[in-house]
N, C-alpha and C positions, 0 to 999 in steps of 0.2 A: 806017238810020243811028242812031235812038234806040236801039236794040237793040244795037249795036253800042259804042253810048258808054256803056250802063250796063254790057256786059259787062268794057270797059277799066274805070270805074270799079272793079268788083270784084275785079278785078287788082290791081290799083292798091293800096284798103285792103287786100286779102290780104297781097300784100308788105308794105306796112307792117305790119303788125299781125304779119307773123313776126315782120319784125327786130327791130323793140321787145319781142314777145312772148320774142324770145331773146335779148336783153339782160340784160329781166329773170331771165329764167330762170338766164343766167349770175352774173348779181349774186348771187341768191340760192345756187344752187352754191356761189360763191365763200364765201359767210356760212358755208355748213354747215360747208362745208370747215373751213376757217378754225379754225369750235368744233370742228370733233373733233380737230386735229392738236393743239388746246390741252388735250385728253384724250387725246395722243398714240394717236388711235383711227384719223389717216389721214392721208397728204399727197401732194400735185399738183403739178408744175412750173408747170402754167398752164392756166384754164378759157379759153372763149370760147365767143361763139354756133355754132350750127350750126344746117344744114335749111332757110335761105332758099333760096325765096322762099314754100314751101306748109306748110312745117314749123319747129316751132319745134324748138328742142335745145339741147347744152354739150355740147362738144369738150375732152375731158382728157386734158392731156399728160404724161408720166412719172406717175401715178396710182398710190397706193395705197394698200390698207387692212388696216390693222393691229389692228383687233381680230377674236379669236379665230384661227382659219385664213389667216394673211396671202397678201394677194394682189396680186401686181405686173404691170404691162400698162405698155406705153411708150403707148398710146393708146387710148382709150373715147370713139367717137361716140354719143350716145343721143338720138333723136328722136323727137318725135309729130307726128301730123297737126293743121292748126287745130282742125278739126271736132271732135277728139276729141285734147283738150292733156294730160290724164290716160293716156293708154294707150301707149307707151314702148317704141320697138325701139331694140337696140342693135348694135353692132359691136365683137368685143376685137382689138386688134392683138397677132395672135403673133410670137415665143413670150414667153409671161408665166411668172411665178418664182410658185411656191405655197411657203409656208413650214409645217410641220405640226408638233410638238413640237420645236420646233428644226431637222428635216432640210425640208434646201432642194429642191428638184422645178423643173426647168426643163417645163414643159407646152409641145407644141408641136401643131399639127394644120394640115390645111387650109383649115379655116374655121371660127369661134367667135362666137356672136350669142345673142342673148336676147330677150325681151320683160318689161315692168312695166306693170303698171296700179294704180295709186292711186285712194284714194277721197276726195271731198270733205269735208276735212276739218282742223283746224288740222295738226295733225301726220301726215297725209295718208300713212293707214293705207295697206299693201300688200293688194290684194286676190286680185291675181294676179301672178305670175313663173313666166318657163319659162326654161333654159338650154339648148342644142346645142350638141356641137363635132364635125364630122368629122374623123376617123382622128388619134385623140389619141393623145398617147403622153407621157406623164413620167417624167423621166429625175434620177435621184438627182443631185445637185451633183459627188460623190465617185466616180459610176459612167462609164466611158466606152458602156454600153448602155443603152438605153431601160430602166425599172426597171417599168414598165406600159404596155401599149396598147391598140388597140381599133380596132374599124373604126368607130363611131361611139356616142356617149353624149346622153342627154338627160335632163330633169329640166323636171317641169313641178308646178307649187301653185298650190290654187283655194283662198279662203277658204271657210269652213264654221262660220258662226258667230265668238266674240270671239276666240280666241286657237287657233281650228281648222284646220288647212290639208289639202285633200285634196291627197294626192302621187300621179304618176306618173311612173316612173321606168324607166331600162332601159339596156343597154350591151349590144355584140352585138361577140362574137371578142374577150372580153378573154384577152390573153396575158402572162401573168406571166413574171417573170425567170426565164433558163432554169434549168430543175433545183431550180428552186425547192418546185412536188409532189411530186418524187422525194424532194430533201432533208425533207419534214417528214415524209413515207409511204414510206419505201422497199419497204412489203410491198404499196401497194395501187398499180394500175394507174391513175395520173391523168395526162394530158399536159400540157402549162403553158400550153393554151389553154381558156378558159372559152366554149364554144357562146354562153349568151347567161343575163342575170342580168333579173325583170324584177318590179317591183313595185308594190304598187296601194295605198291604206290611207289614213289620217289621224293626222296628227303635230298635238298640243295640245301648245301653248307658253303658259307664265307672262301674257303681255300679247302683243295682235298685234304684229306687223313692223312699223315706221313709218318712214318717208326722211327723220325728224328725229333729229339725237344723240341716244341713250338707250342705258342700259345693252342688252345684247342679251337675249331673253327666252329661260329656258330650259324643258325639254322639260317636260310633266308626264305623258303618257298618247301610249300608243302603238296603236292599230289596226290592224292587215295582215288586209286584205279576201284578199289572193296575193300571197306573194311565192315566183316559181319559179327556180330554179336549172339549166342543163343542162352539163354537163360529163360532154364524155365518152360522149355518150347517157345519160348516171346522171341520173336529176332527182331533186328536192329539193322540198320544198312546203314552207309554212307560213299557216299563220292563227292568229289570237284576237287578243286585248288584253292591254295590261300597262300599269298604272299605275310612276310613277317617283317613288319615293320623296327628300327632299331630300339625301341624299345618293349620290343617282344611281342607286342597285340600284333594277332592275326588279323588281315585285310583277306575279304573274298565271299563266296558263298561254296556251302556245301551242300547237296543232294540226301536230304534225310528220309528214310522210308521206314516204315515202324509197321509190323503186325502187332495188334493185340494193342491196337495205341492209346485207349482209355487206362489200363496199367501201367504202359509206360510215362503216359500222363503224371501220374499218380504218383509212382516214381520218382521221378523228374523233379516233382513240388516238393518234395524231403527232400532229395540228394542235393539239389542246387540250388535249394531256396528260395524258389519262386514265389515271389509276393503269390499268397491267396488269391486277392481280388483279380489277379488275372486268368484265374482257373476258369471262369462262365465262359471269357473269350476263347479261349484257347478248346475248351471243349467245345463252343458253336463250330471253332473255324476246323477241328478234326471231325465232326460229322459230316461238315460240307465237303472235306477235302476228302471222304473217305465214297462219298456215295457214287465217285466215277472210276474209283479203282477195280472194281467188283468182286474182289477178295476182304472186302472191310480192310485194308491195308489204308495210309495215307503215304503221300509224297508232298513233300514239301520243303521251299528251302529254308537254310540256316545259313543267317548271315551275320556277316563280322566287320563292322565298319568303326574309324571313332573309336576303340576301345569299349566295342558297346556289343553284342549278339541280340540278334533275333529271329524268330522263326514267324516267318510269312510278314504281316505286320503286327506280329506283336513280341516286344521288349523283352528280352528276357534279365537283363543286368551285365554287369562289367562280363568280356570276353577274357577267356584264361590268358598266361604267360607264358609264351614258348618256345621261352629261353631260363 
């Protein structure tokens, strides 16, 4: 009978110490809130607790956040365990609105959830986050077809030091809008489904992530330990580093590997607009580059100097923004 009264006692404060534990939680929510939408950085219909009686958490209604990549969800449950009040699963109610340079994306799927875990600390640094969604698809505002899909995507960051995060990442049968490869390659054979994208590395940002308003921190330095590409059967490779200069141009070289590199050639000249006239060079220098690999494969670098990319020595045009 003692045994049995201390186990109701521990029932008992458990429960309570959720729901006050999620009170709080929600009060504080509500504060964040509150300052970013006064930085026009977010807004909420309504918080409240979630997770009683073993879990604490905040239940947010019409939700969303406005700085950078906007993001819309009619609902977000996020909850921890007592045991462990820092580590953070969640739930998004589909379908949510992503806004990206202005074009709107209805995102839809079967199922969308994540995890967080913070660290002890005022501004209660991110140390870990992962996202899933099965069989996503987003669909332009303006389109009556899905404008991207997938059979499933995920994203996961570990911290790695002050401002380090290791990524893993990956999407499997993404399907682009139709005729969309055709339209930018109509010489080279690509279908408008992508086998599978999958990538490993470490992304360094300005200041870590924190669950407290602040500016958002941006990139400085980039590592790909692998990033593989399969389309088509054609795969793609990449490794090295590149640091990011403050106006966004990557500095550095990457390790590019190509199977099937006459197509991805081919490719390459539609998607990125390679001057023509540099197509002779570039196919002399993947014959030479390919006849010591002995799978017909090449390796070669791609490099990022000046605001300028090139692969081996030859020019390809301005390097992307990566910021």
């Amino acid at each position: 009978m003692r045994f049995a009264g201390w186990i109701a006692a521990i029932v008992v404060l458990a429960m309570a110490a959720s729901w006050f534990g999620g009170q709080e939680i929600a009060r504080r929510a509500q504060a964040a809130l509150a300052e970013m939408a006064q930085m026009d950085r977010a807004r909420v219909g309504s918080v409240s607790a979630a997770g009683f009686p073993l879990r604490v958490g905040v239940d947010f209604r019409d939700l969303a956040l406005l700085d950078g990549p906007q993001v819309e969800t009619p609902r977000l449950v996020a909850t921890a365990p007592l045991w462990n009040p820092l580590d953070w699963s969640g739930d998004v109610s589909l379908p949510m609105a992503v806004t990206l340079n202005g074009m709107r994306f209805d995102v839809t799927g079967t199922q969308a959830g994540g995890g967080l875990r913070a660290g002890y600390a005022p501004d209660w640094p991110v140390r870990a986050a992962r996202i899933a969604i099965s069989d996503p698809a987003a669909t332009y505002e303006a389109a009556e077809i899905p404008s991207l899909a997938a059979r499933d995507l995920r994203l996961a960051a570990a911290q790695e030091g002050a401002g380090a995060y290791r990524i893993d990442a990956g999407v499997d049968a993404l399907t682009l809008p139709p005729g969309l490869a055709a339209s930018l390659t109509p010489n080279a054979k690509f279908s408008d489904t992508i086998e599978t994208i999958t990538a490993q590395g470490v992304v360094t940002f300005s200041t870590p992530f924190t669950l407290s308003p602040q500016p958002a921190p941006e990139i400085t330095a980039l590592t790909i330990d692998t990033l593989r590409l399969v389309w088509d059967g054609h795969e793609i490779g990449l490794s090295g580093s590149l640091t990011v200069a403050p106006d966004g141009r990557p500095e550095g070289t990457l390790n590019l590997r190509l199977h099937d590199w006459e197509d991805w050639l081919e490719f390459a000249q539609g998607a990125f607009n390679i001057d023509r006239r540099a197509m002779p060079v570039l196919t002399i220098l993947g014959n030479t580059l390919s006849q010591g690999t002995g799978d017909g494969s090449i390796v070669a670098p791609l490099t990022f100097r000046n605001g300028e990319m090139a692969l081996g020595p030859v020019p390809l045009g301005p390097a992307p923004l990566l910021r």
